[in-house]
C-alpha positions in Angstrom: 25.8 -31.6 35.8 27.4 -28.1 36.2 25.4 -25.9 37.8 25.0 -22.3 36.2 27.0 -19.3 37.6 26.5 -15.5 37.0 29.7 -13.7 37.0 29.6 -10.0 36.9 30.9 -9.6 33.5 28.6 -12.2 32.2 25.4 -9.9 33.7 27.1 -6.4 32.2 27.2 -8.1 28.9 23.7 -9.7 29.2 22.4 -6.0 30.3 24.6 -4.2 27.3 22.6 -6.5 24.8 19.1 -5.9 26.2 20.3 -2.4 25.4 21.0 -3.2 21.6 17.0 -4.5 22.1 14.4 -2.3 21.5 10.0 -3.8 21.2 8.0 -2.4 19.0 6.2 -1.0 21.6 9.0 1.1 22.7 9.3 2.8 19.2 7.8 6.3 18.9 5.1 6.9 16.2 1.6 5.2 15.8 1.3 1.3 15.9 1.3 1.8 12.4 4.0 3.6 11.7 6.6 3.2 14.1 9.9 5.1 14.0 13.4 4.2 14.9 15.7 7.5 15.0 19.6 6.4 14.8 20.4 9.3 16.5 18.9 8.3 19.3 20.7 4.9 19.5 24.2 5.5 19.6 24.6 7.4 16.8 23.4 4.7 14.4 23.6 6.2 10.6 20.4 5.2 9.7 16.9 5.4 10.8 13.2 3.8 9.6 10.0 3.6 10.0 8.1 0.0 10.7 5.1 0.0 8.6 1.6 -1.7 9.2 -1.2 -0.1 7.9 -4.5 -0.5 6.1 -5.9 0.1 2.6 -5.5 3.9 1.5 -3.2 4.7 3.9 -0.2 6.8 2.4 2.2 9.7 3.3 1.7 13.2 1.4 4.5 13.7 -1.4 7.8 14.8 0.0 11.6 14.4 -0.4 14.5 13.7 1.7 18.7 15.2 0.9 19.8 11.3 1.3 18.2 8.5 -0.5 15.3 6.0 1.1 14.9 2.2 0.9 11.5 0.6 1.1 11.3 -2.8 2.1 7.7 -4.5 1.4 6.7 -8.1 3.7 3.4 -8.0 3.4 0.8 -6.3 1.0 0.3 -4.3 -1.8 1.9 -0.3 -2.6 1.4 2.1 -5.5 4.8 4.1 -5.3 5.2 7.8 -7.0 8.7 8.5 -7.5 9.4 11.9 -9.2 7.2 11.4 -12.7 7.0 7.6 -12.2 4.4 5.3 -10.7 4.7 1.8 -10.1 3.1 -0.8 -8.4 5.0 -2.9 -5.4 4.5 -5.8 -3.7 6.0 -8.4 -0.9 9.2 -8.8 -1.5 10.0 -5.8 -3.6 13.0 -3.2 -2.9 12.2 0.4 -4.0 14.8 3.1 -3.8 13.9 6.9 -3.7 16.7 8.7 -4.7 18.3 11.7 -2.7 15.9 14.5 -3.4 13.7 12.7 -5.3 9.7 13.2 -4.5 7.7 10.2 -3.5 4.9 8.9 -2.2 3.7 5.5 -1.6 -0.3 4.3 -1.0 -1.3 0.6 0.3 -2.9 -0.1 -2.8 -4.0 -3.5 -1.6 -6.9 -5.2 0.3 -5.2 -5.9 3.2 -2.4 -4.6 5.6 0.8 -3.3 4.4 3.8 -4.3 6.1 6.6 -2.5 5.1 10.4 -1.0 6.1 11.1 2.0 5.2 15.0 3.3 6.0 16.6 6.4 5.8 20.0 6.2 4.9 20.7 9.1 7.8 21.1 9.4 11.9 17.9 12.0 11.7 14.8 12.0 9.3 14.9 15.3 7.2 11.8 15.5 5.2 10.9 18.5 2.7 7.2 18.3 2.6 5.6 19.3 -1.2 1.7 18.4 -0.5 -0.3 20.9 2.4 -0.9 18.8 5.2 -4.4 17.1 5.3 -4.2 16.5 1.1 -3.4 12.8 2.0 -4.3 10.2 5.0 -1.6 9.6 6.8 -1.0 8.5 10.7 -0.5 10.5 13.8 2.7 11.0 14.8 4.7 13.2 17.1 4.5 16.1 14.6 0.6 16.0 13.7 0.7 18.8 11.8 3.0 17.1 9.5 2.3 13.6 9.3 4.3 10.6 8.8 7.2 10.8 6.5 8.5 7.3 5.1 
């Protein structure tokens, strides 16, 4: 049996990937809408939010200059995409086109789980509803809620 050695390369290599990892916990946001800023991670040209939230919960309308994915695990979402509404659900991919104005709302009974990525280093979000018009969760910028 050989026993185990740590070379110094070996633990600079280990400590470079525990870099790459990033909990949940560590995310900015709300623990139900957490956000992940590429920016902020090397330059990474994309960024999203981690969605978990309950019945009713939804962002105000608002756009974005680059186009958003939406990635649904878990639950149910009634989607507003410029002058078209459609219903979502685990499983589904929905794209919001660059400058497109959307929405979403958990439409369901239970939890949505969702991904939502921004095809960009930074969020940019044009806002189109006054804040308050819509639930949505705290964030770092209360007064503007939680873009997705």
């Amino acid at each position: 049996m050989t026993e185990a050695t740590h070379s110094p390369q070996r633990e600079s290599t280990h400590e470079a990937l525990m870099d790459l990892f990033i909990g949940h916990d560590n995310l900015p946001g709300s623990p139900g809408a957490r956000r992940f800023i590429g920016a902020d991670h090397g330059g990474l040209p994309i960024s999203l939010f981690l969605v978990d939230e309950g019945p009713g919960f939804g962002p105000r309308l608002h756009r974005h200059p680059y186009p958003e994915l939406f990635i649904l695990h878990a639950g149910q979402a009634e989607f507003t995409v410029d002058d078209t509404v459609l219903v979502a659900t685990a499983g589904d991919v929905l794209i919001a086109p660059a400058g497109a104005a959307h929405r979403f709302t958990n439409s369901g009974s239970g939890q949505l789980r969702m991904t939502a990525i921004h095809t960009a280093p930074e969020m940019d979000t044009e806002w189109l509803e006054p804040d308050g018009e819509r639930e949505h969760a705290a964030t770092s910028e209360p007064t503007n809620g939680t873009p997705c």
